[in-house]
C-alpha positions in Angstrom: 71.2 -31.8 -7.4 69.9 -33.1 -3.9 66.2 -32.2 -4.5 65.1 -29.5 -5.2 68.5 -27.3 -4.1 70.9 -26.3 -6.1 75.0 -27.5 -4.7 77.7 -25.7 -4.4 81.8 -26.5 -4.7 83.9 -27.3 -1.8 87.1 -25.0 -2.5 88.7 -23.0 -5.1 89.3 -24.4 -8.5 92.0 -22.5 -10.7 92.3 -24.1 -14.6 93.9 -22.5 -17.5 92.4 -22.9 -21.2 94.8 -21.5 -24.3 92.5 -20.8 -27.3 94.6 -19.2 -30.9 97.5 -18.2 -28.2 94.6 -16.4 -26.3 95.3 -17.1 -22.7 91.8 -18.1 -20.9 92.3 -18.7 -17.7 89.0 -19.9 -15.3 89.0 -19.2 -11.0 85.6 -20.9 -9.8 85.0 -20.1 -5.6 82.8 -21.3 -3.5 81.2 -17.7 -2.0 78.3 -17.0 0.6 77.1 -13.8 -1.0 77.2 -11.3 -3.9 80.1 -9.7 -1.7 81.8 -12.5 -1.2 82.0 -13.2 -4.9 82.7 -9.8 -5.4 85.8 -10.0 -2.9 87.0 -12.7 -5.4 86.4 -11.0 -8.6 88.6 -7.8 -6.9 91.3 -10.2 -6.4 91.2 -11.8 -9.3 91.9 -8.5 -10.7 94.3 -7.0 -8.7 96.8 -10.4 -9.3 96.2 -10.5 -12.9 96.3 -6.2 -13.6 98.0 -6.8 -17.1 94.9 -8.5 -18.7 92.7 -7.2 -20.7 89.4 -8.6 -19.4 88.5 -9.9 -16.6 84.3 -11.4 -17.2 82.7 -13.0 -14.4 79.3 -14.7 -13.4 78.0 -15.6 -10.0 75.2 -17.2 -8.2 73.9 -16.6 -4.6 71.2 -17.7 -2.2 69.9 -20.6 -0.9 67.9 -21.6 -4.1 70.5 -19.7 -6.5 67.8 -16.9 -6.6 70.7 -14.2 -7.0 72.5 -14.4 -10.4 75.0 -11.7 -11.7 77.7 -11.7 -15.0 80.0 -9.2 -16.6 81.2 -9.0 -19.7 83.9 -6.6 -19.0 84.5 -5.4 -22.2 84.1 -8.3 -24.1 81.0 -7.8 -27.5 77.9 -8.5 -25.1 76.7 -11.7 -24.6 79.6 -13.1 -26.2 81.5 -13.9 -21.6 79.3 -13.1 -18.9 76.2 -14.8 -20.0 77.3 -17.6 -21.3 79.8 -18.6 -17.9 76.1 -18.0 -16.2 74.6 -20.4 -18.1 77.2 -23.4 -17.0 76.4 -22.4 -13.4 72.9 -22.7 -14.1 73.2 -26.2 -15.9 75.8 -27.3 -13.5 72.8 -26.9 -11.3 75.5 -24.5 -8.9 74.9 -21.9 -6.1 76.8 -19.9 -3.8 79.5 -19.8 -6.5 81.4 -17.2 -8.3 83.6 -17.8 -11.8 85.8 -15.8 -12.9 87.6 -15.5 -16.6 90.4 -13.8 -17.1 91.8 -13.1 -20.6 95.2 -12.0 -22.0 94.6 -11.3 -25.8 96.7 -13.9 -28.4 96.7 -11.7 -31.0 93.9 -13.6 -33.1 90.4 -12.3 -32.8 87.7 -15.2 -32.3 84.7 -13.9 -33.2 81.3 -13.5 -30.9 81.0 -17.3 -31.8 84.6 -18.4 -30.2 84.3 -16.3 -27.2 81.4 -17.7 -26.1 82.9 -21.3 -26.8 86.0 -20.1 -24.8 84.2 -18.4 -21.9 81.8 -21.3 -21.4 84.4 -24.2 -21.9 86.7 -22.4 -19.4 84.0 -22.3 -16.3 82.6 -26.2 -17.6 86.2 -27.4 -17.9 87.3 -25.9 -14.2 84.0 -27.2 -13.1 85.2 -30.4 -14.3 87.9 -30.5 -11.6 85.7 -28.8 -8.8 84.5 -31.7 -5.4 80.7 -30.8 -5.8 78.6 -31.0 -2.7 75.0 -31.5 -2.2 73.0 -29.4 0.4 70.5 -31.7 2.4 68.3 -31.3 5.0 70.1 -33.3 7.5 69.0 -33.8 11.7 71.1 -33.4 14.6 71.4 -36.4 16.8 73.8 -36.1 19.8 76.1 -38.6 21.0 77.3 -38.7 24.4 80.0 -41.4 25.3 82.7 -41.7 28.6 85.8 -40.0 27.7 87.6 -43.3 27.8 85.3 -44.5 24.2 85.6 -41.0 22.7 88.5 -42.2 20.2 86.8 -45.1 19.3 83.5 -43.4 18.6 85.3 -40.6 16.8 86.4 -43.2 14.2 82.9 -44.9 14.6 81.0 -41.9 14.0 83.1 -40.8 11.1 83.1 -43.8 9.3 79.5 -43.6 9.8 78.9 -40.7 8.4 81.1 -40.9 5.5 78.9 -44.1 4.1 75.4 -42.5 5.0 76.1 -39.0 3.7 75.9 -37.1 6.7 78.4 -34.8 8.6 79.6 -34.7 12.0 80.7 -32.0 14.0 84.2 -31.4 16.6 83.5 -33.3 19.8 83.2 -31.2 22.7 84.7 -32.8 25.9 82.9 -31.8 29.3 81.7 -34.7 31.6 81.6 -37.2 28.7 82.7 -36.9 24.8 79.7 -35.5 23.2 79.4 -35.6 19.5 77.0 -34.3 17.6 75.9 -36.0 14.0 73.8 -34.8 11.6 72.0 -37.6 8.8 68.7 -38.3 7.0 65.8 -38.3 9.3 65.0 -41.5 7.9 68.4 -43.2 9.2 68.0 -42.0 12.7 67.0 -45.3 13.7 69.7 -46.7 12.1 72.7 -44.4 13.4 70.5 -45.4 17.1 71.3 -48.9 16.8 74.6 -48.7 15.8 75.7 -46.4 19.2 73.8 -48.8 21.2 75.3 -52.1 19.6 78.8 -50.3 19.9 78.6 -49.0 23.6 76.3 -51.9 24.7 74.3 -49.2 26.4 77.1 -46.7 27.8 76.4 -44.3 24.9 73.2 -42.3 24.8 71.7 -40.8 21.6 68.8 -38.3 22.6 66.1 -37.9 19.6 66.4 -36.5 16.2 66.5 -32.2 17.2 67.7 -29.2 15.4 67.5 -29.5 11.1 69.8 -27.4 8.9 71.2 -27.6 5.5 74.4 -29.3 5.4 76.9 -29.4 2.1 77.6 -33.2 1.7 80.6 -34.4 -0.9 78.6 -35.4 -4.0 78.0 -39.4 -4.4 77.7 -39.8 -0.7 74.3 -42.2 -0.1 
């Protein structure tokens, strides 16, 4: 976790777990509220209508302050829960999960439910790109339209290594990108347009601060 904030997952992550023929199989979506997730969980439903159980758990807000689950007929405590409580370790928000079940024909027990709920969500969670939220600043980048390729890869590259993000260029009278890094690094990302445009490029200060969902391992 970046922090103190929870991440989140970049893009639907479908993974299918077979427990005693029982048929578990795990949808985890990245969601930007408890309708969003509960978009998914209708979905979920209406593509897989012959199953018998369809338990879900979700996580919302910008410090995961929303949490829902559902059983859906399953003992309680033995689906919902449990999925919730991988989110929770995972250290996720802004995420739904979603277990579907088809019945094998071999009861589990409260014990192997639980086992088979959780390791479905930790398992699909497994394959998920996590991305950390930071608090990143904007710094804007304004080149002549003849450098905008080059800085394009420049910038990119640049923010790729640093952990920071960089938005489309906008073409008007020059090519004006606009980065977002680490307030500490400002400096740094300043020398590096003024080394590469030997003074043609101009890089107003640090503005504008938002959270930004940066892929996990980034510096």
């Amino acid at each position: 976790m970046s922090g103190s904030r929870p991440s989140t997952i970049a893009r639907v992550v479908d993974h299918e777990l077979v427990i005693k023929k029982s048929r578990f199989i795990a949808r985890i979506a990245p969601v930007s509220s408890p309708e969003d997730a509960d978009v998914v969980i209708a979905a979920v439903r209406k593509q897989s209508w012959d199953a018998r159980h369809h338990c879900s758990a979700q996580i919302t807000g910008p410090l995961g302050e929303r949490a829902r689950s559902s059983d859906d007929g399953e003992p309680l405590g033995t689906a919902g829960v449990p999925m919730l409580e991988v989110l929770r370790r995972r250290e996720l928000t802004d995420v739904v999960a979603v277990v579907t079940r088809y019945f094998g024909g071999v009861k589990l027990g409260a014990g192997g439910l639980v086992r088979a709920y959780s390791s479905s969500v930790s398992e699909a969670l497994d394959l998920a790109t996590v991305l950390d939220r930071r608090m990143l600043t904007a710094v804007e980048v304004n080149v002549p339209h003849v450098d905008a390729g080059r800085f394009d890869n420049l910038l990119r590259e640049w923010v790729h290594r640093r952990g920071g993000a960089l938005d489309e260029p906008v073409y008007a009278a020059a090519a004006s990108f606009v980065v977002w890094v680490r307030p500490e690094v400002v400096p740094e990302l300043a020398a590096a347009i003024a080394e590469a445009s030997a003074g043609a490029g101009t890089g107003p200060p640090a503005g504008v601060e938002k959270l930004i969902d940066v892929p996990r391992g980034a510096s």
